[in-house]
C-alpha positions as CSV (number, residue, x, y, z in Angstrom):
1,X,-33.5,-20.0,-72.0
2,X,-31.6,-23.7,-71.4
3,X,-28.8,-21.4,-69.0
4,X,-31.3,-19.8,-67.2
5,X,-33.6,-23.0,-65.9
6,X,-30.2,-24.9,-65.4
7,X,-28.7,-22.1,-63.0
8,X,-32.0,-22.5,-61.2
9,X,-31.6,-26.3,-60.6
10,X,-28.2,-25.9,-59.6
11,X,-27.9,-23.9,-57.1
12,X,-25.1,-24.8,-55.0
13,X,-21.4,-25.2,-55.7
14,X,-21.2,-28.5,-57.1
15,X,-23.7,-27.6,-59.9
16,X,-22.1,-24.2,-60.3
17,X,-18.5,-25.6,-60.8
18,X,-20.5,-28.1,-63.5
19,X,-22.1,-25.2,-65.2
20,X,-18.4,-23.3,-65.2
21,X,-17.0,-26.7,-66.9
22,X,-20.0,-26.9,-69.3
23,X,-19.9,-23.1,-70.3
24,X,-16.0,-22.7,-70.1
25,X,-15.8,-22.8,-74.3
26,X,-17.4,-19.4,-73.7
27,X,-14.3,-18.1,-71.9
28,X,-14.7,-14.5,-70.2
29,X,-18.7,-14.4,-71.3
30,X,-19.1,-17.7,-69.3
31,X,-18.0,-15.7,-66.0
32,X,-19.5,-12.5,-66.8
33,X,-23.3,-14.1,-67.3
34,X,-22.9,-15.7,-64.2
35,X,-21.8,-12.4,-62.2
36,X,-24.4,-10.6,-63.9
37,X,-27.3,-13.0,-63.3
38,X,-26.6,-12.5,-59.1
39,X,-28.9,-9.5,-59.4
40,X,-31.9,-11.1,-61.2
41,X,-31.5,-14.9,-59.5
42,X,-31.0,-13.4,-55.6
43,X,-30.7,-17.6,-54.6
44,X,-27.3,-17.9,-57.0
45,X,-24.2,-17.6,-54.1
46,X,-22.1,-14.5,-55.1
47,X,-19.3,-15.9,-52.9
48,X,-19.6,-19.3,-54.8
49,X,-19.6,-17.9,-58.4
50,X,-16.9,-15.2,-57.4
51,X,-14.4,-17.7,-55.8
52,X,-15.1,-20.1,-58.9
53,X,-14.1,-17.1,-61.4
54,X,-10.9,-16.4,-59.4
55,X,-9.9,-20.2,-59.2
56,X,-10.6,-21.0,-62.6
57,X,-9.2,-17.9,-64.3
58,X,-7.0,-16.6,-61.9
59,X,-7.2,-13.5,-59.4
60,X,-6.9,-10.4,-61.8
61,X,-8.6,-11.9,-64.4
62,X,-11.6,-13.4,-62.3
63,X,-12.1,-10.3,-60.6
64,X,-12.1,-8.1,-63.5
65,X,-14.7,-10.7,-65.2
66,X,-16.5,-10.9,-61.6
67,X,-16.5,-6.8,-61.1
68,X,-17.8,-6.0,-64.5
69,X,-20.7,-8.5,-65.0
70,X,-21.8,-7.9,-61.6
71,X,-21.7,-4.0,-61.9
72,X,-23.3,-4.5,-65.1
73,X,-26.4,-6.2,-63.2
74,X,-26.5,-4.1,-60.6
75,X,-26.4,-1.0,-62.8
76,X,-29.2,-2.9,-65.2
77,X,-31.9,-3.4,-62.3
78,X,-31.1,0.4,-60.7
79,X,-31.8,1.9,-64.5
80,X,-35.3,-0.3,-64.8
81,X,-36.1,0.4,-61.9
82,X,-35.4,4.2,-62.5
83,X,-37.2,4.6,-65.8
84,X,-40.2,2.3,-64.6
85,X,-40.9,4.1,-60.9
86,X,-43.7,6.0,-62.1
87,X,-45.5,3.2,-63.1
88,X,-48.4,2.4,-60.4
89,X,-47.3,-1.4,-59.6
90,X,-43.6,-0.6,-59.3
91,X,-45.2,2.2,-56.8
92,X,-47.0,-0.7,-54.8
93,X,-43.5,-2.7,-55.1
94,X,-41.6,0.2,-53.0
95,X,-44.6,0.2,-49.9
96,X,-43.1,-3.4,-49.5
97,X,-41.2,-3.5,-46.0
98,X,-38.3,-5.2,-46.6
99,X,-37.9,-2.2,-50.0
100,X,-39.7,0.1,-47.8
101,X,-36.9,0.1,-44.9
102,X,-34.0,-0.3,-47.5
103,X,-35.3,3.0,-48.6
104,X,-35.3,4.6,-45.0
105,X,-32.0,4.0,-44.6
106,X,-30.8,5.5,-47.9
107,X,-32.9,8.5,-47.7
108,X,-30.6,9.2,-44.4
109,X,-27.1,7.7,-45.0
110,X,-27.5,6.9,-49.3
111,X,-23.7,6.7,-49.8
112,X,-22.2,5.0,-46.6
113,X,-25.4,2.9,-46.1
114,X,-24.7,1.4,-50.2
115,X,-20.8,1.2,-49.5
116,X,-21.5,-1.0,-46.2
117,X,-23.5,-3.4,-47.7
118,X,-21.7,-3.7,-50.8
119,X,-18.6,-4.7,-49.3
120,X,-20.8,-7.9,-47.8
121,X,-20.7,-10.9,-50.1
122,X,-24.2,-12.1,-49.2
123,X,-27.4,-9.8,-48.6
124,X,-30.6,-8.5,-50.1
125,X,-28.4,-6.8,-53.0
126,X,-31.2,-7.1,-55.2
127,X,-33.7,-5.1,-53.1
128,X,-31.2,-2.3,-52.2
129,X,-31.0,-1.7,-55.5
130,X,-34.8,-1.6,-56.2
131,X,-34.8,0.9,-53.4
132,X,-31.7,2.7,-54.9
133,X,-33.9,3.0,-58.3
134,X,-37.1,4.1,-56.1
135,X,-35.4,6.8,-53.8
136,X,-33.6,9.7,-55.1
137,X,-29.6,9.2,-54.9
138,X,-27.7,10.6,-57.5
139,X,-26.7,8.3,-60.1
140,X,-23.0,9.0,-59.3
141,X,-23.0,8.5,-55.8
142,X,-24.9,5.0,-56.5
143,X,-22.2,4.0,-59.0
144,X,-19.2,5.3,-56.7
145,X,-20.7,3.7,-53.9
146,X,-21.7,0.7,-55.2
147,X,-18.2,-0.1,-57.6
148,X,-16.3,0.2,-54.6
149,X,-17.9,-1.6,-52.4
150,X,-18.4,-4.2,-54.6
151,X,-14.9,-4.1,-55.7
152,X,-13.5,-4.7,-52.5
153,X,-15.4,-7.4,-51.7
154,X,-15.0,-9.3,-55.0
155,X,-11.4,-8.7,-54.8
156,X,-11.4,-10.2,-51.3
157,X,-12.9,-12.7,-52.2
158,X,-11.4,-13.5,-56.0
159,X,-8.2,-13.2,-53.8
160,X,-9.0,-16.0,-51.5
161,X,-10.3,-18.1,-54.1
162,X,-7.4,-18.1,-56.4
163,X,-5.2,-19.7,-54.1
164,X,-8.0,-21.0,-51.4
165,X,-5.5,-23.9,-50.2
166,X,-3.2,-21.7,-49.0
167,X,-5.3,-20.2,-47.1
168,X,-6.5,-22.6,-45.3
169,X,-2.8,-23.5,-44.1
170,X,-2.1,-20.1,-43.2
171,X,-4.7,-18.2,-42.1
172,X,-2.3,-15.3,-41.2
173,X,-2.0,-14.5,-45.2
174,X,-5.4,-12.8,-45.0
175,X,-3.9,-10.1,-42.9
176,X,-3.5,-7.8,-45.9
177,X,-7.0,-9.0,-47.4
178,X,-8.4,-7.3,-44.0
179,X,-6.1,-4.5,-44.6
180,X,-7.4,-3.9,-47.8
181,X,-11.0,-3.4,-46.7
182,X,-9.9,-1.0,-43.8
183,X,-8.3,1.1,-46.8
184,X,-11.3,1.0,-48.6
185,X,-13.5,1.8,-45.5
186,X,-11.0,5.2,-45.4
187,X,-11.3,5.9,-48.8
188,X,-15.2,5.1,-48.6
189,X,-15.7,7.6,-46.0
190,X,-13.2,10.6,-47.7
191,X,-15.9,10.1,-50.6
192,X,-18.7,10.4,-48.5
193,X,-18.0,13.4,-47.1
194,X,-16.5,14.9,-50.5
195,X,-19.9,14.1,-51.8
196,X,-21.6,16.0,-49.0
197,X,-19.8,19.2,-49.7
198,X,-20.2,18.9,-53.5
199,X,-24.1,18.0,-53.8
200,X,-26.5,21.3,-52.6
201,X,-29.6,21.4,-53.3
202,X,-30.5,23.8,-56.0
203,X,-33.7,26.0,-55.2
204,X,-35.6,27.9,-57.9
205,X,-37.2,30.9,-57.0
206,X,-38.4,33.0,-60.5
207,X,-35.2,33.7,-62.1
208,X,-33.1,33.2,-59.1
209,X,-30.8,30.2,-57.4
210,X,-30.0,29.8,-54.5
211,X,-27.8,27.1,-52.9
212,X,-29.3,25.0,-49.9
213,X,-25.9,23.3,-47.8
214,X,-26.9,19.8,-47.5
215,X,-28.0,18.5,-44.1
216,X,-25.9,15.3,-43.0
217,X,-25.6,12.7,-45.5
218,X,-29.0,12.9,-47.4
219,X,-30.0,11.0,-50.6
220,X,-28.5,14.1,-52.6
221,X,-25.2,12.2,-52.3
């Protein structure tokens, strides 16, 4: 495990650009591993390892390398976490207070609540999605939620890092980069509520079903 203890000695973004240069003969797998190791090694900067994929490979291709190895985490830790909840120590993991309120919030506003703090390029990502695995959101609305939010946001910042110079001479070019996330926010909130409508609870009673309308934006999302 030589890549694993070296991205834990090198956690900042001189020893990431290093490990980039080291592991570039790996091409796309070099930025995908990365991506996908933010949601086992919380310390590793997601801003840092994004904005190195977008300079280094350019801003389609480092975000699509970026999107899919970090989805690919993040859906990897919410299926553990889902097949393992019955297990008695992952049980004592969820009475935890900083999984504890993470859960809270999901079991009242799942979709918009994931959405939010996807679209944030630093966070407790790895806990929210413990609590997503422990609580009872639908798989889809965790994946819609979470692969848009995170797509904005790795887009942003793929965007910004691709050309960061620029940037820096003229701020005003990130006009349409905060454009882009009000869009998303829109589109993020037209799920949420298409969700809402979509998702009633099923009660069995003997041989009969009847539909239960969902009460605000519940965990059924």
């Amino acid at each position: 495990m030589e890549i694993t203890t070296q991205l834990l000695s090198a956690l900042n973004e001189q020893g990431i650009t290093q490990l980039m240069e080291q592991y570039q003969s790996f091409g796309p797998l070099g930025s995908m591993l990365l991506a996908f190791l933010i949601s086992f090694i919380p310390p590793l900067p997601t801003i840092v390892v994004i904005g190195l994929n977008g300079a280094s490979n350019g801003l389609w291709a480092g975000f699509v390398f970026s999107w899919i190895g970090i989805m690919a985490g993040i859906l990897t830790v919410f299926g553990l976490v889902r097949q393992l909840s019955h297990y008695e120590y992952v049980q004592r993991f969820a009475h935890r207070k900083s999984v504890s309120k993470s859960l809270e919030w999901i079991e009242k506003n799942g979709f918009i609540y994931l959405f939010m703090l996807s679209l944030l390029p630093f966070g407790p990502f790895t806990m929210m999605h413990i609590a997503a695995g422990l609580s009872g959101i639908r798989f889809r609305s965790f994946l819609a939620a979470t692969a848009l939010g995170r797509g904005i946001m790795i887009f942003t910042v793929s965007y910004i890092g691709s050309d960061l110079n620029s940037y820096l001479e003229n701020p005003w070019q990130l006009v349409p980069v905060v454009a882009f996330i009000a869009i998303g926010f829109l589109i993020a909130r037209k799920m949420d509520s298409w969700f809402g409508r979509h998702n009633a609870k099923t009660i069995v009673i003997g041989e009969l079903e009847l539909e239960q309308e969902p009460q605000g934006c519940k965990t059924g999302l």
